[in-house]
Backbone as JSON, one array per atom type, in Angstrom:
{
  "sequence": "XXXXXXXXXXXXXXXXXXXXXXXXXXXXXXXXXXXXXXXXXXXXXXXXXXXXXXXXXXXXXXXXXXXXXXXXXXXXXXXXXXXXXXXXXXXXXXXXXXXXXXXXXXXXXXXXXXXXXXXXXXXXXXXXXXXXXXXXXXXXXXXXXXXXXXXXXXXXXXXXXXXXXXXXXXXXXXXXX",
  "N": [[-7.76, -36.52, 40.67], [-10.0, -39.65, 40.06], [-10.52, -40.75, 36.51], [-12.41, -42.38, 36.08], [-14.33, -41.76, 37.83], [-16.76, -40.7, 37.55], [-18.3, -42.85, 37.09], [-19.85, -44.41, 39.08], [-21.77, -45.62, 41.71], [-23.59, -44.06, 44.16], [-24.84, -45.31, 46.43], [-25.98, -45.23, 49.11], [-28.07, -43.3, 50.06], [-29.95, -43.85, 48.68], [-33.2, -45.03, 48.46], [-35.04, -48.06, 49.37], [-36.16, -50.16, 46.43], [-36.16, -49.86, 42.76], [-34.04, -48.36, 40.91], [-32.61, -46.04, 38.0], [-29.9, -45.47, 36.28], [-28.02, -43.49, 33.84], [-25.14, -44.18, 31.41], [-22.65, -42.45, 29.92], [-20.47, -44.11, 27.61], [-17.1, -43.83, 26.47], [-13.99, -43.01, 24.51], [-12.77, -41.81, 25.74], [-13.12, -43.55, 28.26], [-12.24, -45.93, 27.95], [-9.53, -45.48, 27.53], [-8.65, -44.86, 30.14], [-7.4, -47.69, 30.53], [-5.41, -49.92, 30.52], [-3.93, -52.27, 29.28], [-6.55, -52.79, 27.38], [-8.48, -54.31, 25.09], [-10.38, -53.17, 23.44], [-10.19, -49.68, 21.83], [-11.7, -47.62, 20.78], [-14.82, -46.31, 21.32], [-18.28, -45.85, 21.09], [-20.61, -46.14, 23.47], [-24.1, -46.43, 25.23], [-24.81, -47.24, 28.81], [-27.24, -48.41, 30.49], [-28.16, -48.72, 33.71], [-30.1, -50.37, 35.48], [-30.77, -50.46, 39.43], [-31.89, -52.08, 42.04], [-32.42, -52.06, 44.98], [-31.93, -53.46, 47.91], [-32.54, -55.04, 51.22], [-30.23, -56.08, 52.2], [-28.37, -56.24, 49.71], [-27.91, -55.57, 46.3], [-28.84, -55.41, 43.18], [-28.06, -55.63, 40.08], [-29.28, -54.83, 36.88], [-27.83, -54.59, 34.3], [-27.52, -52.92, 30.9], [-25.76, -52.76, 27.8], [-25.29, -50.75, 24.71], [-24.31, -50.11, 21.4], [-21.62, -49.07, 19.62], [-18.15, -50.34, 18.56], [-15.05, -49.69, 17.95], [-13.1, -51.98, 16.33], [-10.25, -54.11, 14.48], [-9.96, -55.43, 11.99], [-9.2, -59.22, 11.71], [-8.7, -60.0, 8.87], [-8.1, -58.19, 7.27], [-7.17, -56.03, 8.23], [-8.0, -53.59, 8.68], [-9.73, -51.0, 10.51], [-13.33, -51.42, 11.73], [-16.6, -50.86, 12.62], [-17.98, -52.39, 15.12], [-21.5, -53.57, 16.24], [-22.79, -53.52, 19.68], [-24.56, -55.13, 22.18], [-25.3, -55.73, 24.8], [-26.55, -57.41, 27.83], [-26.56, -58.31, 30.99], [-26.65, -59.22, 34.28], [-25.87, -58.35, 37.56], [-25.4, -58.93, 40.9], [-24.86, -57.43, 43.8], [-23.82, -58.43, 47.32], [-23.65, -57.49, 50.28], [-21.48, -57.16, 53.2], [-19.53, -58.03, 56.57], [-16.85, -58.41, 56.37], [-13.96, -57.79, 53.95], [-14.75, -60.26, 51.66], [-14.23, -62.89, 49.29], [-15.78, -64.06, 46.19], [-17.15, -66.8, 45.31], [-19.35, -67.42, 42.93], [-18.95, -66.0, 39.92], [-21.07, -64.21, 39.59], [-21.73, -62.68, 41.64], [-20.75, -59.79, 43.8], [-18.89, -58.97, 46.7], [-19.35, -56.59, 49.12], [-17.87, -54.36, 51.14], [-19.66, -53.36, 53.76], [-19.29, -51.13, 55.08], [-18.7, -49.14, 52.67], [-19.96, -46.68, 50.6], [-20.53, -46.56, 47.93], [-20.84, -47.48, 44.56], [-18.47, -48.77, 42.38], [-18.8, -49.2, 38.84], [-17.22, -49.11, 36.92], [-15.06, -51.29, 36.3], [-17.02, -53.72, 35.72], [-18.78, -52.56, 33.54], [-15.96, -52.5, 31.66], [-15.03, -55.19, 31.53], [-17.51, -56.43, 30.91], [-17.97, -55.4, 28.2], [-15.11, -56.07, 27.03], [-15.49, -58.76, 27.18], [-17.01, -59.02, 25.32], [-16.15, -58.44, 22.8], [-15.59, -60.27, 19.6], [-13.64, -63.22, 19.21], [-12.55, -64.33, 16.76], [-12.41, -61.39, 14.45], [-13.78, -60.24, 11.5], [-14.0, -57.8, 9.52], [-17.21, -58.16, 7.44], [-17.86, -60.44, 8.91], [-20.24, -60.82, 11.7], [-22.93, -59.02, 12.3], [-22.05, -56.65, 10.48], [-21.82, -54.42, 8.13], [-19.62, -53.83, 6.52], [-17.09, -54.38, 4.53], [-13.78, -56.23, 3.56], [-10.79, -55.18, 2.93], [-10.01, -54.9, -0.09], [-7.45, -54.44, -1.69], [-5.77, -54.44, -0.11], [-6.03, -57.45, 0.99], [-5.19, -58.77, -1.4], [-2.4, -57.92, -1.52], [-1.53, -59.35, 0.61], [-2.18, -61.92, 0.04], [-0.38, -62.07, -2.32], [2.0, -62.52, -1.14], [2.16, -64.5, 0.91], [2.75, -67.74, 2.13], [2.34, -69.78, 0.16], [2.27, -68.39, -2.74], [4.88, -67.63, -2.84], [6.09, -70.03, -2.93], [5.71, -71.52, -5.08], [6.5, -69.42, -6.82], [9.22, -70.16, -6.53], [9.42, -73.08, -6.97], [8.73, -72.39, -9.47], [11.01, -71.09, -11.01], [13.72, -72.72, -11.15], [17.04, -73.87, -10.09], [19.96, -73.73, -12.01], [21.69, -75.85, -11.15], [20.52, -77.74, -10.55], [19.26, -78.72, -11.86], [20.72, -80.16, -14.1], [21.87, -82.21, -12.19], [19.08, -84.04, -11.85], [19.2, -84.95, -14.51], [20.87, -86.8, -14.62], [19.62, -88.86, -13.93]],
  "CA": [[-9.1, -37.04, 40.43], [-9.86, -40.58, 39.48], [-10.62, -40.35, 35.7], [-13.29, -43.1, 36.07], [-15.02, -41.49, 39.31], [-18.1, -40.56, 37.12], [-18.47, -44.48, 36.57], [-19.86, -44.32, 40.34], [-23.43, -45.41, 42.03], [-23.79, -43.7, 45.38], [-26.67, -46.18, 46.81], [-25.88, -45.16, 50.84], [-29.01, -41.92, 50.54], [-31.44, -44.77, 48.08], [-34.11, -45.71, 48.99], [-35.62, -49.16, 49.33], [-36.77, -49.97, 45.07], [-35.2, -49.61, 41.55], [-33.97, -46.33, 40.44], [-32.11, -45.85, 36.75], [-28.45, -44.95, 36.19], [-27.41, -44.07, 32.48], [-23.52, -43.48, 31.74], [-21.61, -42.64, 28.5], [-18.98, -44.82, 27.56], [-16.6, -42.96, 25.02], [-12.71, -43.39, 24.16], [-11.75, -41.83, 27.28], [-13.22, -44.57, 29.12], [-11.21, -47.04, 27.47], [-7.78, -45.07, 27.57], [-8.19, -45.25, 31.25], [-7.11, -49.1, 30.69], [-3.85, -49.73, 29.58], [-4.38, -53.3, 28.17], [-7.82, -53.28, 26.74], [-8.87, -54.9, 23.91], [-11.18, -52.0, 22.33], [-9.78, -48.53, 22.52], [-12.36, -46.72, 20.81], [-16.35, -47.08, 20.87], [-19.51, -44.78, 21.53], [-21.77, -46.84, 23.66], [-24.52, -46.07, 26.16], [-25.14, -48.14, 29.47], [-28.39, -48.24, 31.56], [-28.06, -49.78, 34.7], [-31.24, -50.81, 36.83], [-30.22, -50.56, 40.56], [-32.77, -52.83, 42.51], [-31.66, -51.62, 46.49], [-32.82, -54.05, 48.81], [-31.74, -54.75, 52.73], [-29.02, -57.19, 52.31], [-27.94, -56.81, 48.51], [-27.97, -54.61, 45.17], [-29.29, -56.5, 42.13], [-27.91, -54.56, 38.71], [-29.41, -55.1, 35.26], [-27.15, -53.73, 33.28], [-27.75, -53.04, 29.17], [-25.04, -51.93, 27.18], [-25.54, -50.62, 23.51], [-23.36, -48.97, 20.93], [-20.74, -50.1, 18.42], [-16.71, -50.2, 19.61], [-14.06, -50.3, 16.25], [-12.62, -53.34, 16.55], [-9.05, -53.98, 13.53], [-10.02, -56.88, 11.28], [-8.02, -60.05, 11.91], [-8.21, -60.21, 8.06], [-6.99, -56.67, 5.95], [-6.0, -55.23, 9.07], [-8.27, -52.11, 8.35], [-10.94, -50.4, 10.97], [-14.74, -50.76, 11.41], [-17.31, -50.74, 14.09], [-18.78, -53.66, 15.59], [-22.31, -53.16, 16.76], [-22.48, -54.29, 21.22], [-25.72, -54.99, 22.71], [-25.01, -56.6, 26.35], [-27.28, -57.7, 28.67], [-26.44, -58.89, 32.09], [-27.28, -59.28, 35.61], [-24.8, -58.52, 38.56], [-25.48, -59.24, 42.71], [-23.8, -57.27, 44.99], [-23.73, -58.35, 48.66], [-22.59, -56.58, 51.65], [-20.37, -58.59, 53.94], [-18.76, -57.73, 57.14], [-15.43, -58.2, 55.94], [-14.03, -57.67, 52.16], [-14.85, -61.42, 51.16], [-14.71, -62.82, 47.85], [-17.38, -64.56, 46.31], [-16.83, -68.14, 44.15], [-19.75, -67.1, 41.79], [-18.99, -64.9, 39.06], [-22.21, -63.39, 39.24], [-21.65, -62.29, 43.25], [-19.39, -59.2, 44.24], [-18.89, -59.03, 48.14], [-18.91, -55.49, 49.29], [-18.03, -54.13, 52.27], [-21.09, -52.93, 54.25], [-18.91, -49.2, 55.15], [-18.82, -48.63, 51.58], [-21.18, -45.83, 50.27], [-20.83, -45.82, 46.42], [-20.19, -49.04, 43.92], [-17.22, -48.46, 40.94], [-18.76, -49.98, 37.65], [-16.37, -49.14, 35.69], [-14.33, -52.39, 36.29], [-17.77, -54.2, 35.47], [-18.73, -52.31, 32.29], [-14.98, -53.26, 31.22], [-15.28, -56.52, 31.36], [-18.72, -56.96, 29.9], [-17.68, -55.11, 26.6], [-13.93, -56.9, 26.28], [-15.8, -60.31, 26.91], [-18.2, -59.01, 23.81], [-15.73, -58.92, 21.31], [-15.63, -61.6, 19.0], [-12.61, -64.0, 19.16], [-11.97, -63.49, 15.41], [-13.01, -59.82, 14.43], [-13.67, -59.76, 10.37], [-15.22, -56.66, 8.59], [-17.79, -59.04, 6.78], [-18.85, -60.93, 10.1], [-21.08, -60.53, 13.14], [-23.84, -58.05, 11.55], [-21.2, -55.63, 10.02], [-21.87, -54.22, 7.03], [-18.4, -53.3, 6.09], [-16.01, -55.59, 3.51], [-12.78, -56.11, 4.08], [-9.91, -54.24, 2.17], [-9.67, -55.74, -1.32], [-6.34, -54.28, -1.95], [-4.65, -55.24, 0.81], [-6.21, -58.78, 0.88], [-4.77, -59.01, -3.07], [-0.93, -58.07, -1.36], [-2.0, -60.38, 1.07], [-2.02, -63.17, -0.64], [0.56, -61.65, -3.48], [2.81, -62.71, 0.08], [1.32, -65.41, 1.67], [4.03, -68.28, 1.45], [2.05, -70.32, -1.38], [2.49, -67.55, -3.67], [6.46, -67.69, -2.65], [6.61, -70.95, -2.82], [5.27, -71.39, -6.63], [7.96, -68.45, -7.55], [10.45, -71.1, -6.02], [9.17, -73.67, -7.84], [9.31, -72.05, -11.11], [12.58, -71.28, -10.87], [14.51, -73.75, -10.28], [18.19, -73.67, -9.87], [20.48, -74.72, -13.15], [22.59, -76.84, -10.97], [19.53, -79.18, -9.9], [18.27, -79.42, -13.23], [22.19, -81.26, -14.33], [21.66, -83.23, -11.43], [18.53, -84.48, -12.25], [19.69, -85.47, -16.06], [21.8, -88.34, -14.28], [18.7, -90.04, -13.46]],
  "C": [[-9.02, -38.27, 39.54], [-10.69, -40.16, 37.91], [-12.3, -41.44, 35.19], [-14.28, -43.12, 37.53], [-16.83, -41.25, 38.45], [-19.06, -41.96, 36.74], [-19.28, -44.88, 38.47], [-21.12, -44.28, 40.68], [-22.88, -44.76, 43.35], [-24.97, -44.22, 45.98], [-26.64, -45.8, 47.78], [-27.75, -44.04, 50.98], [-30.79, -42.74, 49.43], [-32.53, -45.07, 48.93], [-34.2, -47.36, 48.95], [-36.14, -49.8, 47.7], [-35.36, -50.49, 43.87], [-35.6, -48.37, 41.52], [-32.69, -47.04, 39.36], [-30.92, -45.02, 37.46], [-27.99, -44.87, 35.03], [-26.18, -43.32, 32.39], [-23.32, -43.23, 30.15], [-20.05, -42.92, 28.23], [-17.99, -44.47, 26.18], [-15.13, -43.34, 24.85], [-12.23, -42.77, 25.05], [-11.91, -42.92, 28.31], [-12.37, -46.02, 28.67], [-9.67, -46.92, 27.27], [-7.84, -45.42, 29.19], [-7.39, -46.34, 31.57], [-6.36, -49.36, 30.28], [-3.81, -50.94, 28.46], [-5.51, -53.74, 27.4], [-7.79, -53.52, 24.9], [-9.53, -53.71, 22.58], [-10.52, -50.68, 22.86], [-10.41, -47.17, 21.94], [-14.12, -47.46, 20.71], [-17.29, -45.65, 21.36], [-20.27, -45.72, 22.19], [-22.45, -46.25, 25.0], [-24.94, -47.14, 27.42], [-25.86, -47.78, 30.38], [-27.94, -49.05, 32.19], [-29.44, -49.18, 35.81], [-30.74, -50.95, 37.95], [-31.53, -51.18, 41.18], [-32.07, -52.55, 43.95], [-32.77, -52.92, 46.91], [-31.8, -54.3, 50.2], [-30.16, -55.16, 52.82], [-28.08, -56.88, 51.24], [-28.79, -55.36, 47.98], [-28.0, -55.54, 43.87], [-29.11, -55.2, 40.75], [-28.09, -55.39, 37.67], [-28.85, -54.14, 34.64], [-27.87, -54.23, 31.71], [-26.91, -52.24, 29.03], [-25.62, -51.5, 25.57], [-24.49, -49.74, 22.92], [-22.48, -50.1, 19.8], [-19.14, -49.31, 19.0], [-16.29, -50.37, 18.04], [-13.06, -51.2, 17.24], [-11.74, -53.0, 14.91], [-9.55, -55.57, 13.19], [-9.07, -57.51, 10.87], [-7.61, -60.41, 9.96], [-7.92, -59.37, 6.92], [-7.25, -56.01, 6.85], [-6.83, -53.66, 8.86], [-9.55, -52.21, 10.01], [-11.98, -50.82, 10.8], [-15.56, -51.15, 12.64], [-18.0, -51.18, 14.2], [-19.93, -53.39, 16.31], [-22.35, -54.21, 18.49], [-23.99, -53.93, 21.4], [-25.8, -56.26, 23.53], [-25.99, -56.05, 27.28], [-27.14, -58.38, 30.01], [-26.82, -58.3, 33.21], [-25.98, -59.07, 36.55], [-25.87, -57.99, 39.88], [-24.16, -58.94, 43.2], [-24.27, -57.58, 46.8], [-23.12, -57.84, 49.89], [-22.37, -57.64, 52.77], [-19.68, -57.63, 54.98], [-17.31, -56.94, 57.11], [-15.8, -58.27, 54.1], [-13.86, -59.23, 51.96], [-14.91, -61.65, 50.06], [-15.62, -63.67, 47.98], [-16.75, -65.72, 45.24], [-17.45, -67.77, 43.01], [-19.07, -65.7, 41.44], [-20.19, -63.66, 39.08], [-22.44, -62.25, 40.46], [-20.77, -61.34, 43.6], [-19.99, -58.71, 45.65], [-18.25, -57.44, 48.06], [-18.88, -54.85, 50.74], [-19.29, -52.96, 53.12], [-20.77, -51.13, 54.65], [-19.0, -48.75, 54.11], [-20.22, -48.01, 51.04], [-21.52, -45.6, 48.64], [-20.32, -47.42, 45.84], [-19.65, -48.46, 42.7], [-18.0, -49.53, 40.29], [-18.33, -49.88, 36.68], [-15.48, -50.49, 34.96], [-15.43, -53.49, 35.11], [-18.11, -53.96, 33.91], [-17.59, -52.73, 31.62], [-14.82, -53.82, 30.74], [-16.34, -57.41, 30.45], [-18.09, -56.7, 28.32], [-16.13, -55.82, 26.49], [-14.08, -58.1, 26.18], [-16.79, -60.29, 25.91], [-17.11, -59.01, 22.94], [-15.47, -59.94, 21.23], [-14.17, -61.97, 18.65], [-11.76, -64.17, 17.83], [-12.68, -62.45, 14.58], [-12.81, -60.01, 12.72], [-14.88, -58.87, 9.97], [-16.95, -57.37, 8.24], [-18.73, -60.08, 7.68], [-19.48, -59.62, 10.87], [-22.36, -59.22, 12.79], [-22.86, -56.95, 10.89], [-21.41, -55.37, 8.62], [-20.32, -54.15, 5.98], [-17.79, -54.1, 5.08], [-14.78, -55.21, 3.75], [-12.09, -55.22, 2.48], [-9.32, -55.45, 1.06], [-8.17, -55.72, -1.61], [-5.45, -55.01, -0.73], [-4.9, -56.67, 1.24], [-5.46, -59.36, -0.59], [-3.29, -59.12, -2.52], [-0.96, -58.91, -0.59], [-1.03, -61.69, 0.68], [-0.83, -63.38, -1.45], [2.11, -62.21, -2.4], [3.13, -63.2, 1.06], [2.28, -66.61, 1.04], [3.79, -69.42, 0.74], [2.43, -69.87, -2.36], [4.35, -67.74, -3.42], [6.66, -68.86, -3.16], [6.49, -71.81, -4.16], [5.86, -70.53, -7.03], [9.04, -69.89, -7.22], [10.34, -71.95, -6.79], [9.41, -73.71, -9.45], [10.53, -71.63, -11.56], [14.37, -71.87, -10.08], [16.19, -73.35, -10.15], [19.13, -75.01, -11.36], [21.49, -76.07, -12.26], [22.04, -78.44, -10.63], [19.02, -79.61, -11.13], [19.61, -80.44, -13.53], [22.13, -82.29, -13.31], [20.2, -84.43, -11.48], [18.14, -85.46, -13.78], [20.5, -86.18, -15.34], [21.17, -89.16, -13.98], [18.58, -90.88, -14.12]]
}
């Protein structure tokens, strides 16, 4: 059994309309993925299904908060997600792709649509490009102590030990000036 089968519309028995779909997205849904970005979060995702003759029009909303590892003391905390997008599916003869991003070509035998791929994607293109405690609404602060060794290690601090102790053989060399 696929471990992401519950991630699954079945539109073939819909009607004509919108009809609601809500999922829970938890830390098993993100182990499924071997390289993902977030590997734990709680979030919930409504998806609006809009059926019509040709095409499937999904408003997705995500919500929830994912822990995200701050790029600066390296500690834990949990980034609040609140994604909003639109996806068009079209049914197509054949399996065609589609140029827009916004367009997934589906084959017209197919009876159920996988959004697992989709949800995915939305939340690993939500995190933020540099993740600190202290940003993006986060209440959190970063880790004082380990920002203090940090720095205590950071190769300014080395390089001002170096400085201050110089080497006796450069100082004699310098007295010939």
């Amino acid at each position: 059994m696929k471990p992401l089968k519950q991630y699954s519309i079945p539109f073939t028995g819909l009607k004509i309309g919108k009809h609601q779909f809500d999922f829970e997205i938890d830390n098993g849904f993100f182990d499924a993925f071997e390289y993902s970005l977030v590997k734990k979060g709680e979030l919930k995702a409504a998806i609006e299904l809009d059926k019509q003759e040709t095409m499937l029009i999904l408003q997705i909303h995500i919500a929830g908060t994912i822990e995200l590892e701050c790029d600066k003391c390296l500690s834990n905390f949990n980034a609040p997600v609140d994604i909003k997008e639109r996806q068009i599916v079209k049914f197509a003869e054949d399996d065609l792709q589609s140029d827009d991003l916004e367009i997934i070509m589906l084959n017209k035998k197919e009876s159920e649509l996988d959004i697992s791929e989709i949800l995915y994607e939305l939340i690993n293109v939500s995190v933020p490009y540099i993740k600190i405690c202290s940003q993006n609404g986060v209440n959190a602060q970063c880790d004082e102590e380990m920002i203090a060794r940090l720095e205590s290690l950071s190769g300014d601090a080395q390089h001002e030990q170096e400085n201050n102790t110089s080497d006796p053989r450069w100082e004699a060399l310098k007295k010939l000036k």
